[in-house]
C-alpha positions as CSV (number, residue, x, y, z in Angstrom):
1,X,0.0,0.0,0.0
2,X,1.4,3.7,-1.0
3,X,2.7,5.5,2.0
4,X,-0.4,8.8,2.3
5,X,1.2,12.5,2.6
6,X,0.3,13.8,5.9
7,X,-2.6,16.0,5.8
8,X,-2.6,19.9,4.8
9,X,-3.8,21.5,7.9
10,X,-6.0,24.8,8.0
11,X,-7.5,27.1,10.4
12,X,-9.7,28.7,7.6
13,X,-12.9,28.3,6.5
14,X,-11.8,30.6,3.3
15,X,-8.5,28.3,3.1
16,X,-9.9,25.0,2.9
17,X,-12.6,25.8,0.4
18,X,-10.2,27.3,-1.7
19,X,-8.0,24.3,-1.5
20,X,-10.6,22.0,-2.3
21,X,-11.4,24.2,-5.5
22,X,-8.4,23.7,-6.5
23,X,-7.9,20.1,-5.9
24,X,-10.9,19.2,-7.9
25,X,-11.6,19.3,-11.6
26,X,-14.8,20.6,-13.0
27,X,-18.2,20.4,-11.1
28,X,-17.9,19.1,-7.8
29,X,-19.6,15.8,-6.3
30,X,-19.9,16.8,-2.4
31,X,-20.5,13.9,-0.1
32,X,-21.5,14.7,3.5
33,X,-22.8,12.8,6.4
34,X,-26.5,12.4,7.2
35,X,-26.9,14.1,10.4
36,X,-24.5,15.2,12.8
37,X,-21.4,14.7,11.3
38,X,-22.1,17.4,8.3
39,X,-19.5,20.2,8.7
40,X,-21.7,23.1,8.8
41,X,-19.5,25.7,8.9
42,X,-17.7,24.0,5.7
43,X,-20.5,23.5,3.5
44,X,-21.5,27.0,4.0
45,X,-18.3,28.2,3.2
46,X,-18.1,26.2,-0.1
47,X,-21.8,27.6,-1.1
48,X,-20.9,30.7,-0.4
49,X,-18.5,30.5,-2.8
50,X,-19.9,27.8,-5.7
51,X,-23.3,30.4,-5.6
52,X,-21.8,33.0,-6.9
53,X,-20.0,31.1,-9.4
54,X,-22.0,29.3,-11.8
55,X,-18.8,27.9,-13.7
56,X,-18.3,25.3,-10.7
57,X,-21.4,23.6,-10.6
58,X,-22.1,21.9,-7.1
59,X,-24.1,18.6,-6.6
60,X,-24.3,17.7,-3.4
61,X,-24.9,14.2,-1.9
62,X,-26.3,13.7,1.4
63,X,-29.1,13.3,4.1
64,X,-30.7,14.7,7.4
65,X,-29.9,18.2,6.9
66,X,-30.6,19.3,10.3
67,X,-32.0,22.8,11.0
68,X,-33.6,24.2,14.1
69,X,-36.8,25.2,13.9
70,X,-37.4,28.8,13.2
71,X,-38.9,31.0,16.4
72,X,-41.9,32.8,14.4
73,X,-43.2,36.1,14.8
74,X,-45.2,37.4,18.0
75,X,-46.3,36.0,20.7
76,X,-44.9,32.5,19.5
77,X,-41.9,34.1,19.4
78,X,-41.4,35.0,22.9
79,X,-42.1,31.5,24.1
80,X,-40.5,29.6,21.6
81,X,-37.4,31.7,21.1
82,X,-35.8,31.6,24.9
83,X,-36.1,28.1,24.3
84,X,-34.8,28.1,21.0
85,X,-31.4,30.0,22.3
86,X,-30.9,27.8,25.1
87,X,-31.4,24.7,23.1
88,X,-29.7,25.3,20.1
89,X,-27.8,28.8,21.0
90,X,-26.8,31.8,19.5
91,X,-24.9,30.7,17.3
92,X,-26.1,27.6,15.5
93,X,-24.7,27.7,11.9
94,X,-27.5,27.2,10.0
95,X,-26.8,25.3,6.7
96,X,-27.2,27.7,4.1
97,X,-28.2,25.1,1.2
98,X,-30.8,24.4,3.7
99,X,-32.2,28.1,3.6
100,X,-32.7,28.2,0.0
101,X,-34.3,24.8,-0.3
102,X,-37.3,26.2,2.4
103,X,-37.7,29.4,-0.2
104,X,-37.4,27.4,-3.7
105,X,-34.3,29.4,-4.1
106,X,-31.5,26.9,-4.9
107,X,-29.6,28.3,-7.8
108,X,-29.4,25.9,-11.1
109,X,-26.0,25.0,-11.2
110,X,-26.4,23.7,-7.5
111,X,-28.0,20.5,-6.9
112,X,-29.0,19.1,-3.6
113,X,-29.9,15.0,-3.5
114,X,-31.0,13.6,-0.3
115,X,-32.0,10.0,0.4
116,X,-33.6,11.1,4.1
117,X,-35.4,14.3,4.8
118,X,-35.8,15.7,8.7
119,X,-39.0,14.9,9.0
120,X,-41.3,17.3,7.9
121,X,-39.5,20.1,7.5
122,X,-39.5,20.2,3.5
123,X,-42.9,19.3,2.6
124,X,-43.2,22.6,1.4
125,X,-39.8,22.8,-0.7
126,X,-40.4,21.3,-4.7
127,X,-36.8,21.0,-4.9
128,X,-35.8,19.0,-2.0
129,X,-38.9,16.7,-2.8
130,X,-38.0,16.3,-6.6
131,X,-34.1,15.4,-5.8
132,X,-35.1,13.3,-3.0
133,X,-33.7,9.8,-3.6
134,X,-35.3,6.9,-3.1
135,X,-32.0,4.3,-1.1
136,X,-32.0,1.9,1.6
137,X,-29.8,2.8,4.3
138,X,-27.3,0.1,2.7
139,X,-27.3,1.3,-0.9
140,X,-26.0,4.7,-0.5
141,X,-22.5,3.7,-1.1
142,X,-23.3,2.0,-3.9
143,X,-25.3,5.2,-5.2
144,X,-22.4,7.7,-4.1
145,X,-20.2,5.7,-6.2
146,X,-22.6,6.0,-9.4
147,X,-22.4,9.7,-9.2
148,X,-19.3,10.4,-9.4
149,X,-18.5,11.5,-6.1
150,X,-15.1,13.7,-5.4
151,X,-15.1,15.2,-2.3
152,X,-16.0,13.9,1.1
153,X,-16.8,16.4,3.7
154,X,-16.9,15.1,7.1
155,X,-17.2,16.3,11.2
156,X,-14.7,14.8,13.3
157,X,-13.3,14.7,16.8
158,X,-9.6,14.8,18.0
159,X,-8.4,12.2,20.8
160,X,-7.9,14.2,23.6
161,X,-3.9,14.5,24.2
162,X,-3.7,12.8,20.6
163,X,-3.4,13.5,16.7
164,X,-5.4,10.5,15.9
165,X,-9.4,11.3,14.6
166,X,-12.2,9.9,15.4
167,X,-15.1,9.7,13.0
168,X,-17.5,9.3,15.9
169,X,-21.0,10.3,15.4
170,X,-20.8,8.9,11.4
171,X,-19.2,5.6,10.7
172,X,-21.9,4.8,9.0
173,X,-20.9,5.2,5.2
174,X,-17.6,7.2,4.9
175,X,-15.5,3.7,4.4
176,X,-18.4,1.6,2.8
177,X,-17.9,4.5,0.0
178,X,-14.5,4.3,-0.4
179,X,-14.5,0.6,-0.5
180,X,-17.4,1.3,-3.2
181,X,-15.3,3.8,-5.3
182,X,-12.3,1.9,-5.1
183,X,-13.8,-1.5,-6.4
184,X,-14.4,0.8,-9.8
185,X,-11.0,1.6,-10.1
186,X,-12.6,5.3,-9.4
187,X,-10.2,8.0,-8.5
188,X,-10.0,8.7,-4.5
189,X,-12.4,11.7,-3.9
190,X,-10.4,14.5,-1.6
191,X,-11.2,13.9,1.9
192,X,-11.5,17.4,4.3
193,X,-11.9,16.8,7.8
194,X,-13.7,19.8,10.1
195,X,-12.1,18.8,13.5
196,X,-14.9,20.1,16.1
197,X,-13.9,19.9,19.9
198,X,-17.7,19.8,20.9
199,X,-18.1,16.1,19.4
200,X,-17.3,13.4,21.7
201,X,-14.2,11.1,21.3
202,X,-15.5,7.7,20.2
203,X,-12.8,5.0,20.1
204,X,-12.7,1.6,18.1
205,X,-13.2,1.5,14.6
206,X,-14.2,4.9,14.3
207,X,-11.0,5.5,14.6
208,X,-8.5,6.7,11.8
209,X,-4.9,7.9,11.5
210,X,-4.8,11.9,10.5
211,X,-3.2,10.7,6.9
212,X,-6.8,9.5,6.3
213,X,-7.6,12.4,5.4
214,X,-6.0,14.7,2.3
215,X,-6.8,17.8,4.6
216,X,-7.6,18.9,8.3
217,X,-9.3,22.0,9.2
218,X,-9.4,23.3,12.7
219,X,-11.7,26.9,12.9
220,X,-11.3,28.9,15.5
221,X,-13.9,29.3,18.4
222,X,-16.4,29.6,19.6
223,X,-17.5,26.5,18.6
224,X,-21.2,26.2,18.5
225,X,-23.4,23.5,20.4
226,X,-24.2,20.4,18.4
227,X,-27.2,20.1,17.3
228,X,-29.5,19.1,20.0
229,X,-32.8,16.9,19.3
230,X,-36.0,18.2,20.9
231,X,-38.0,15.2,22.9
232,X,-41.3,14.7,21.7
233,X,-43.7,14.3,25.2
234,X,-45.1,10.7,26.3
235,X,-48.7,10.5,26.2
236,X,-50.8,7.8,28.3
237,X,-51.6,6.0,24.7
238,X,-47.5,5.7,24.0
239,X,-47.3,4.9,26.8
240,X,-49.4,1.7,26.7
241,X,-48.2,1.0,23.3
242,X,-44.6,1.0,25.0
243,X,-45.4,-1.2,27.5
244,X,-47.2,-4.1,25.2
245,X,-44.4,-4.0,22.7
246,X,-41.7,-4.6,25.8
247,X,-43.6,-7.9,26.3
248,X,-42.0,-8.9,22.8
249,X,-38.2,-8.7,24.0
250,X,-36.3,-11.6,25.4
251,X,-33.3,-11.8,27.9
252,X,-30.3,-12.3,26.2
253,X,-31.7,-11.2,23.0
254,X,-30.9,-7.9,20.4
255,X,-32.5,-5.1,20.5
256,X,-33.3,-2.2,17.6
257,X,-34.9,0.9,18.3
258,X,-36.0,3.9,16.2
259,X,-36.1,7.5,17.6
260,X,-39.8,9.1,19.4
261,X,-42.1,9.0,21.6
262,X,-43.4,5.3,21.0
263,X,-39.4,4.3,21.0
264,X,-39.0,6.1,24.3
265,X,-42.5,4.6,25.9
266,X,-40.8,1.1,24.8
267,X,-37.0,2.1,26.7
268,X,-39.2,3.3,29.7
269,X,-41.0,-0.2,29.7
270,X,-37.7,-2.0,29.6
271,X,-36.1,-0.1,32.2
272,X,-38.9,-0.1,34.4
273,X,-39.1,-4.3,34.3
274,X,-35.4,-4.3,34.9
275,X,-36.2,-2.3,38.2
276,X,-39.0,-2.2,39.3
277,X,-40.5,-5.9,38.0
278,X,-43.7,-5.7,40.0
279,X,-44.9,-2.1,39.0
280,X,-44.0,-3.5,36.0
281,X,-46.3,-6.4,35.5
282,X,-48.9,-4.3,37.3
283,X,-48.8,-1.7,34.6
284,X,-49.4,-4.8,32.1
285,X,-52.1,-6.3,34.1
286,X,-54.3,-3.1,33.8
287,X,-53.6,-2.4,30.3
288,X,-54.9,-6.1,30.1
289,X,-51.9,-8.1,29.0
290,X,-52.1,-11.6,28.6
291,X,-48.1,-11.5,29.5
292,X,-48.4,-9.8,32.5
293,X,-47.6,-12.8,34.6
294,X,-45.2,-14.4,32.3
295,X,-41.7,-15.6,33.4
296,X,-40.0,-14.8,31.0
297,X,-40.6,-10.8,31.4
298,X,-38.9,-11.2,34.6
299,X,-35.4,-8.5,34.9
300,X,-32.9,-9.0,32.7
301,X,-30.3,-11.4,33.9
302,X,-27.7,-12.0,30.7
303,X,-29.0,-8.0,29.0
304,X,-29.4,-7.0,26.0
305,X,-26.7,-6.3,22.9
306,X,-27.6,-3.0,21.3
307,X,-27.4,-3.0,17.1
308,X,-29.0,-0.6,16.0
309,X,-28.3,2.1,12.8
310,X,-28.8,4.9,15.6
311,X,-27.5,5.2,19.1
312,X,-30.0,7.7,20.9
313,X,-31.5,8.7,24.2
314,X,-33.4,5.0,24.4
315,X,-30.0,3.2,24.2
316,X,-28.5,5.8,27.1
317,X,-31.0,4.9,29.5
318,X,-30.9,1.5,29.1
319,X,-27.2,1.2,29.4
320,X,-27.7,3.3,32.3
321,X,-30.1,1.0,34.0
322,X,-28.0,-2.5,32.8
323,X,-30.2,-3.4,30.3
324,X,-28.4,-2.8,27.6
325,X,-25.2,-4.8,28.4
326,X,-24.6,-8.1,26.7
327,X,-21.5,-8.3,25.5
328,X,-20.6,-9.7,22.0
329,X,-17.1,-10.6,20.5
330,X,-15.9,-11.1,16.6
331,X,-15.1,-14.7,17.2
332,X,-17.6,-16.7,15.8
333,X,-16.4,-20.2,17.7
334,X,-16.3,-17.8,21.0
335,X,-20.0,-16.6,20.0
336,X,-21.0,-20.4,19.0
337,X,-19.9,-21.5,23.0
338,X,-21.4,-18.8,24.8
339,X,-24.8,-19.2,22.8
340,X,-24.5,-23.2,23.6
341,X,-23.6,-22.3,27.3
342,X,-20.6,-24.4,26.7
343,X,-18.3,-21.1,27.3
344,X,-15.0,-21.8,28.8
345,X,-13.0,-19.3,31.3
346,X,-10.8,-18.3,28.4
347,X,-14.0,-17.5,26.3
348,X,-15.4,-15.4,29.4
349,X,-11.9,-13.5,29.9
350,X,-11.9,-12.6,26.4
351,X,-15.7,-11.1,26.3
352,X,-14.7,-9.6,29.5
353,X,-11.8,-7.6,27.9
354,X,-12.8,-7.4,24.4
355,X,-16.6,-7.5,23.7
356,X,-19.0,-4.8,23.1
357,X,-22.8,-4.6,24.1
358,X,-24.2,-1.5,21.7
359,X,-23.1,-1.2,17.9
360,X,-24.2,1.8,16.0
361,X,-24.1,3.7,12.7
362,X,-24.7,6.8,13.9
363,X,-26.0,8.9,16.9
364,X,-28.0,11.7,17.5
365,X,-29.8,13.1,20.4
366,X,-30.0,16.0,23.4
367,X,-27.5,18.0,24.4
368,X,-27.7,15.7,27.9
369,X,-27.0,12.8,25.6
370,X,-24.0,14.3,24.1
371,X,-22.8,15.1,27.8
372,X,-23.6,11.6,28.7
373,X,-21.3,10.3,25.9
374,X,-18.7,12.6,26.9
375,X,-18.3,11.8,30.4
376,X,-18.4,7.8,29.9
377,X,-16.4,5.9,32.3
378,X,-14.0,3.9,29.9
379,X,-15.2,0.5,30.5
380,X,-18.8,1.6,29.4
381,X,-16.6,3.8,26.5
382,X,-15.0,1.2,25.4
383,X,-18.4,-1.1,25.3
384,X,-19.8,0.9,22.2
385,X,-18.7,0.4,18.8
386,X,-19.3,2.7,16.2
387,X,-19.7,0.4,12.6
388,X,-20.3,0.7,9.1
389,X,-24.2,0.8,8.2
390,X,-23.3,-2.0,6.0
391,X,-22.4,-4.5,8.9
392,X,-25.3,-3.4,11.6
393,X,-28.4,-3.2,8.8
394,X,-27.8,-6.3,6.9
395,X,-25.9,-10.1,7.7
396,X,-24.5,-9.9,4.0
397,X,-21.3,-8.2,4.6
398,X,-19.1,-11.4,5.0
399,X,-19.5,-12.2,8.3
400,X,-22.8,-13.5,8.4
401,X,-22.2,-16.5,10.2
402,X,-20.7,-14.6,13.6
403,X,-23.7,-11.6,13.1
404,X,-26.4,-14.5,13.1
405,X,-24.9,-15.6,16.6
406,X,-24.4,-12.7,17.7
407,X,-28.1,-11.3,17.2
408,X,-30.1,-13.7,18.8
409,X,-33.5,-13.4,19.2
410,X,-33.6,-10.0,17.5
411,X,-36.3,-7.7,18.5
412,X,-36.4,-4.4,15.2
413,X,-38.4,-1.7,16.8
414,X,-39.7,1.3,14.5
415,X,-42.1,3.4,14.3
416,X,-45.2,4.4,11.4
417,X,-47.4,7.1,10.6
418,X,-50.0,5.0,9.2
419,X,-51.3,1.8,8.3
420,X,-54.0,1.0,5.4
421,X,-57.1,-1.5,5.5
422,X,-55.1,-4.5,4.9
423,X,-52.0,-4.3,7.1
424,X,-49.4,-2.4,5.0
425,X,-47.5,0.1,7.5
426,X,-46.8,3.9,5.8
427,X,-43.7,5.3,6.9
428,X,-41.9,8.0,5.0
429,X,-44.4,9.5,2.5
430,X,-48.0,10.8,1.9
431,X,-50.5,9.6,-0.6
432,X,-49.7,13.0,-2.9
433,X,-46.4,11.8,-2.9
434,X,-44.5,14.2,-0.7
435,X,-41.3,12.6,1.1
436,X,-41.9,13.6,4.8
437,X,-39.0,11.5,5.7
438,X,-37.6,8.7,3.8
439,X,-37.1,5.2,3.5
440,X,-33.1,4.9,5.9
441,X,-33.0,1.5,7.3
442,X,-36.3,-0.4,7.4
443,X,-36.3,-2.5,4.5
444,X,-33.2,-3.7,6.2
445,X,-34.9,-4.4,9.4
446,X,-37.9,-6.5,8.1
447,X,-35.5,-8.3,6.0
448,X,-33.1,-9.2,8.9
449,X,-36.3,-10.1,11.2
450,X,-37.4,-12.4,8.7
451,X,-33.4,-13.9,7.8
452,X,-32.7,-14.0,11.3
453,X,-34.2,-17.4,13.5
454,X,-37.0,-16.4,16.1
455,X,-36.5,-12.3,15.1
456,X,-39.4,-10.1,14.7
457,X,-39.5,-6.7,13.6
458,X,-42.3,-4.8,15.5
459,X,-44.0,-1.5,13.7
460,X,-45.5,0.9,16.3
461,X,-47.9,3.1,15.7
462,X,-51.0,5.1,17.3
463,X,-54.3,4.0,15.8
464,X,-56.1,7.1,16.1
465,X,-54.5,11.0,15.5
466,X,-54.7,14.1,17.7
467,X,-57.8,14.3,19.2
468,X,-60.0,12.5,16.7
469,X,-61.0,9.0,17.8
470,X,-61.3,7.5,13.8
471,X,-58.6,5.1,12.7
472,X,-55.7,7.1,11.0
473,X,-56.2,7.6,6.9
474,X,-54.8,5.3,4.9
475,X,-52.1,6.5,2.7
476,X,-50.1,4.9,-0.5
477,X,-47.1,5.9,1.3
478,X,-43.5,4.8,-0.7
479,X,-42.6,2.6,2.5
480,X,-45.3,0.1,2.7
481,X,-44.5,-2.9,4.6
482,X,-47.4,-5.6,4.5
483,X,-48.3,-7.5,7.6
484,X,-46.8,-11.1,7.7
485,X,-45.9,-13.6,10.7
486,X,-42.3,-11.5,11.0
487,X,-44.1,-8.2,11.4
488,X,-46.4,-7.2,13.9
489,X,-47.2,-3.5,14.2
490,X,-48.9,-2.7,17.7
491,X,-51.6,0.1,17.7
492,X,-53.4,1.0,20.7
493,X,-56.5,3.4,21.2
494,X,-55.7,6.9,23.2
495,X,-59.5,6.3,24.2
496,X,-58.8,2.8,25.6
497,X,-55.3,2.1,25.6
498,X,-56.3,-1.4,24.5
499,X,-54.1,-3.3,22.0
500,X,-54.7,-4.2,18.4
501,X,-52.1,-6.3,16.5
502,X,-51.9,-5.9,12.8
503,X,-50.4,-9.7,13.1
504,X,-52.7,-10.8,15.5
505,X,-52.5,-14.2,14.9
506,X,-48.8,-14.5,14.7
507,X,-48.6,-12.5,18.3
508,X,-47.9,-15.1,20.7
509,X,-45.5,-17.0,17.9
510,X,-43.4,-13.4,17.9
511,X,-42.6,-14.0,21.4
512,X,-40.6,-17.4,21.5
C-alpha cells in the first residue's frame, strides 16, 4: 500500500474551500454525512462561494440536513425563542443550502440529492422533494459511487492529548464508499476533515490515522453546540403502546430501536421491568396483558446487545439502568460456546476484555445525551462500537455467520405514521407523494427479522390522530411494509389504551 502525505492543515474556513477548489476538476460531487457529522460551517463556506459562481457547478450528496426550527413572529416568538437559544444557542450555523431549499431558491448550477429528509420540515420545498432519492440505508455507497463523487466532507473529533481522529457520530458510510469507489477503479475523492472539539471522542473502529484524510481544518472558536434533538412528550396512549411491545423482548436477545415518543415509551418499559419488575407487571395487568404474569418478562439477567443504525437517548438509559449490556465478541467459535452455554473461562476472559454490548451507525440526540457520551467511564466507553451501516443493517457483509450468533433473538423496533385497510405500514411518504422522511433503514430491518431465527421486527404506531378518535387515513405511502408472521405493528387506542395487533395471529408466535 502507498505510504499517504500527511494532511494539509488549515484554520480557515476561506483556506480549505479554496484548497478544495483547486484540488478538484470541473463540477464538484460533495459527499457529507447524514446528520450530525455534516461540517456546517464547511458547507457554507463552499456555497458561499460555488453560488456565486455558476462555472463550478455543485451537486451535493447527502441526508438529514438538520435545522432548528425557526422562532416565528409574535407571541410564539417570545415562548418559543428563549427556548430556542438555550437549546440550540446563539450561534447555530445554519446550513445555508438548507435556507434556499425552504424558499425554492436553490440556484441551477447547484443541486441538492438527499436520500432522508428531517421529518417534515421540506414538505413545502419542490426541490428538496423532486431530488429526493429513493435508497435503503445500505445502498447509498453503492449510489455515491454512481455519481461520481469527489469530495468527502466530514465532522470529526480529536483524541484528547492525541493527533489520531475519530469519526464518531458517522461511521456509517464514509468507508463503505471508499471501499465502493475503489472497487471501480474510481479516482479517491479529496477527503476534508472539520475537526470540532464539541463532538465526543469515540474510540474503536471509528477511529482513523490523520493521513486518512488529504486535509484537516481546525476553525477557531467559539465552537457552537451540536445540534440538540428536541424530545417529543409521552402520552398515556405511547405509553401503553410502549409497555405491550416490551412484552416482545427476550433476555439475552438484540435489540433495535428507532427514535420518538413510542421508541421512548418502549425504553421506559424495559427499564422499568429491569427495576421495578412488580410495577411492572402491574402496569401490564391493567392495560390487560395476557403477559403480564409471564416468566420470561422477569429482569434481565444476561441484557441485551444493542445493534441498531442509531444510538439515541433509548439506548442511554438502558445502558444506564443495565439493560443494555450483553457483551458480543468477533469470534464466531467464541460466540458459538457462549450461545451453547458451553463457554470456557478463556471464552469469558476474552468477552470480559474485548466485547461490546451497543453497535451503531450513527448517533443523534439531546445535548444531555452528548454530555452523557462525553463523560463515559472507559469501560462503558470502550463497550460501544461505532460500525459501518453495511455491517449493523444487513448479515450480508461477509460475516454472516458470527452476526447471526451474535443477534439472537432480534427484537427491530420502528415506528409508522399509518397503516392501510389490509395491514401495510406507511412510513416516509403521503398519498400526494411528498417525502416527509424517507425510506433509511427499514427494508433492512424487516429483511433481517425475517433472515434472522426467532426475530421479529415490531411497527409501532398510534391507531387514532390528535384528538380525533377515527382510525388514521390510509395513505399509499413509498414505505409500505405488508403484515406477515415476521411483522407485527402494535396500535393502541388513546381512548382505551387497549391493544390491536396488525399480526394478531402471529402475536404469541413473535414471542418465542
Amino acid at each position: 500500500m502507498p505510504t499517504r502525505r500527511e494532511p494539509v492543515q488549515f484554520d480557515s474556513l476561506d483556506d480549505a474551500t479554496e484548497w478544495l477548489l483547486t484540488h478538484t476538476d470541473g463540477p464538484l460531487h460533495v459527499a457529507g454525512p447524514l446528520g450530525l457529522g455534516k461540517p456546517h460551517r464547511l458547507l457554507n463556506a463552499l456555497y458561499e462561494r460555488i453560488e456565486a459562481d455558476p462555472s463550478r457547478p455543485l451537486h451535493l450528496y447527502t441526508a438529514l440536513s438538520l435545522d432548528p426550527p425557526a422562532a416565528g413572529e409574535g407571541l410564539q416568538a417570545r415562548f418559543l425563542g428563549p427556548f430556542l437559544q438555550r437549546h440550540f444557542g446563539d450561534d447555530f450555523p445554519r446550513l445555508a443550502y438548507v435556507r434556499a431549499l425552504k424558499r425554492n431558491a436553490l440556484p441551477a448550477h447547484i443541486e441538492v440529492e438527499e436520500f432522508y429528509l428531517q421529518s417534515g420540515a421540506l414538505l413545502g420545498s419542490p426541490q428538496a422533494q423532486q431530488r429526493y432519492a429513493s435508497l435503503n440505508y445500505t445502498h447509498v455507497a453503492r449510489a455515491l459511487a454512481d455519481r461520481g463523487v469527489n469530495a468527502v466532507l466530514q465532522k470529526v473529533a480529536r483524541e484528547p492529548g492525541g493527533t489520531r481522529l475519530s469519526l464518531s457520530c458517522n461511521t456509517d458510510l464514509t468507508f463503505d464508499t471508499l471501499d465502493e469507489i475503489a472497487e471501480r477503479g474510481l479516482p479517491r475523492p479529496v477527503l476534508i476533515a472539520e475537526v470540532d472539539p464539541e463532538l465526543p471522542w469515540l474510540g474503536g473502529t471509528a477511529v482513523v490515522d490523520p493521513d486518512f484524510f488529504d486535509a484537516v481544518l481546525t476553525p477557531p472558536g467559539p465552537h457552537p453546540k451540536l445540534f440538540g434533538l428536541p424530545r417529543e412528550p409521552v402520552s398515556d396512549a405511547d405509553y401503553a403502546i410502549g409497555f405491550h411491545a416490551s412484552t416482545l423482548v427476550l433476555d439475552g436477545g438484540t435489540l433495535q430501536i428507532g427514535i420518538g415518543a413510542l421508541a421512548d415509551a418502549l425504553c421506559h418499559a424495559l427499564a422499568l421491568r429491569h427495576n421495578d419488575n412488580a410495577t411492572y407487571r402491574r402496569v401490564l395487568h391493567a392495560l390487560g396483558s395476557p403477559h403480564a404474569d409471564d416468566p420470561a418478562l422477569a429482569p434481565f439477567t444476561d441484557g441485551l446487545y444493542g445493534c441498531t443504525e442509531m444510538i439515541n437517548e433509548g439506548f442511554k438509559r438502558l445502558v444506564e439502568v443495565g439493560v443494555v449490556k450483553r457483551r458480543v465478541v468477533d469470534d464466531a467459535e467464541v460466540m458459538s460456546r457462549i450461545n451453547a452455554g458451553t463457554a470456557t473461562e478463556d471464552d469469558c476472559a476474552v468477552v470480559a476484555r474485548d466485547g461490546e454490548f451497543l453497535h451503531g451507525a450513527f448517533y443523534l440526540g439531546s445535548p444531555e445525551f452528548y454530555d452523557w457520551l462525553r463523560d463515559l467511564p472507559d469501560p462503558d466507553r470502550d463497550g460501544i462500537g461505532m460500525k459501518r451501516v453495511s455491517e449493523v443493517n444487513e448479515l450480508y457483509g461477509g460475516n454472516e455467520t458470527l452476526e447471526r450468533l451474535q443477534r439472537r433473538h432480534a427484537r427491530f423496533f420502528n415506528t409508522c405514521m399509518m397503516a392501510t385497510a389490509l395491514g401495510a405500514a406507511v412510513s416516509d411518504a403521503l398519498d400526494d407523494g411528498r417525502l416527509v422522511s424517507g425510506v433509511g433503514g427499514q427494508y433492512n430491518f424487516v429483511a433481517m427479522a425475517h433472515a434472522l431465527p426467532q426475530a421479529r421486527s415490531v411497527l409501532m404506531l398510534r391507531s387514532t390522530r390528535g384528538r380525533a378518535t377515527r382510525p388514521a387515513r390510509t395513505c399509499s405511502g413509498t414505505t409500505a411494509t405488508p403484515p406477515s408472521p415476521g411483522t407485527c405493528a402494535t396500535c393502541t387506542s388513546p381512548s382505551t389504551g387497549s391493544p390491536t395487533c396488525a399480526a394478531a395471529p402471529t402475536r404469541t408466535a413473535s414471542r418465542r
